[in-house]
C-alpha positions as CSV (number, residue, x, y, z in Angstrom):
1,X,0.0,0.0,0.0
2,X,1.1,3.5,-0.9
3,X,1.9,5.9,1.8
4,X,-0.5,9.2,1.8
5,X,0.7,12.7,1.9
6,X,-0.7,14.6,5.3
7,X,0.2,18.3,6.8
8,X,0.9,18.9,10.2
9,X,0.8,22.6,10.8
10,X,2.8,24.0,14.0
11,X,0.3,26.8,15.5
12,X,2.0,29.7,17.3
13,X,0.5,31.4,20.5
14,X,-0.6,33.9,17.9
15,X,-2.9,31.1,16.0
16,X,-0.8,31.6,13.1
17,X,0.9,29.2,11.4
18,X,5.0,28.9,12.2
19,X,6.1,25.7,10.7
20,X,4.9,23.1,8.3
21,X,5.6,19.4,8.7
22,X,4.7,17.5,5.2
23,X,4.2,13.5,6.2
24,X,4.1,10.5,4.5
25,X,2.5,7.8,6.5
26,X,0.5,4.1,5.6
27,X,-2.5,5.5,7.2
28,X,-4.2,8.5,9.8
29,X,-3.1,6.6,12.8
30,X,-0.1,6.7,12.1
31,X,-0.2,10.4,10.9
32,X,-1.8,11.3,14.4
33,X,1.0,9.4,16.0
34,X,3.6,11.0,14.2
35,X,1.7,14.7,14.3
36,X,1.8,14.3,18.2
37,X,5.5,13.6,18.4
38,X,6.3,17.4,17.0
39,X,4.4,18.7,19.9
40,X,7.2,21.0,21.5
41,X,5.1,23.9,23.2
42,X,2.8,24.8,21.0
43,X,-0.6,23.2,19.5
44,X,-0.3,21.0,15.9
45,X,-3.0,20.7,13.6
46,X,-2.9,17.3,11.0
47,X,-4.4,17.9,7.6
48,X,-4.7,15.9,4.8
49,X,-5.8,18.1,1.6
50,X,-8.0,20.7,2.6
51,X,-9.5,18.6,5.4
52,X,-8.5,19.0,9.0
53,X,-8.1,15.5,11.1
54,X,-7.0,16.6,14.1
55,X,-5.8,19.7,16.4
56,X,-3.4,18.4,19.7
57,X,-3.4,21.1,22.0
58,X,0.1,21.4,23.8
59,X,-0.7,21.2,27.5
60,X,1.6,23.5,29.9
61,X,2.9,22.3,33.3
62,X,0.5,23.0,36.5
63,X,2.3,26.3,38.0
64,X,2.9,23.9,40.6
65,X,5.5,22.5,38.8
66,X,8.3,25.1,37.4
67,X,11.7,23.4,36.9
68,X,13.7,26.3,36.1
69,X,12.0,28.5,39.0
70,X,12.3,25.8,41.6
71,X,15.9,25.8,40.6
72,X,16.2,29.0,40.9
73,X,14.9,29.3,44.3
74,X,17.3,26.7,45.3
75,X,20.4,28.0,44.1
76,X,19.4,31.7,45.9
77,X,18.4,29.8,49.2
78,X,22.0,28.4,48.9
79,X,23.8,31.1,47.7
80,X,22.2,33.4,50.6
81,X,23.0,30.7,53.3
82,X,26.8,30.9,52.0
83,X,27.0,34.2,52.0
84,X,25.6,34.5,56.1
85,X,28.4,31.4,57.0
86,X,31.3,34.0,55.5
87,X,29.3,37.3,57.8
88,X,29.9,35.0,60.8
């Protein structure tokens, strides 16, 4: 069986289009599994011709969870407690 052309579009926070993917897969699951994988902060939409499949929505981390803040707050917390052990 031939492989079948699809789109996937990469949709900035804008809701314009930044990027275009083209795909050549054996079928749409396989273009929805492949059209997921380029989900890298930002929402994808899969098309093949001028119908759309499929929109994945990129999901953000829960505020709880901020690696590059929490590191932050750790490496002040230590740099403040080395700076009070060379007051002393």
């Amino acid at each position: 069986m031939a492989d079948r052309e699809y789109r996937a579009f990469v949709i900035g926070w804008d809701g314009r289009v930044q990027y275009r993917y083209d795909l050549s897969c054996a079928d749409e699951v396989e273009a929805r599994e492949r059209a997921k994988q380029l989900m890298d902060g930002y929402d994808i939409e899969l098309w093949k011709d001028d119908k759309k499949l499929a929109t994945f929505r990129y999901q953000a981390m829960p505020h709880s969870f901020r690696p590059q803040t929490d590191l932050y707050c750790l490496a002040h917390s230590a740099r403040q407690q080395n700076e009070s052990r060379r007051q002393k």
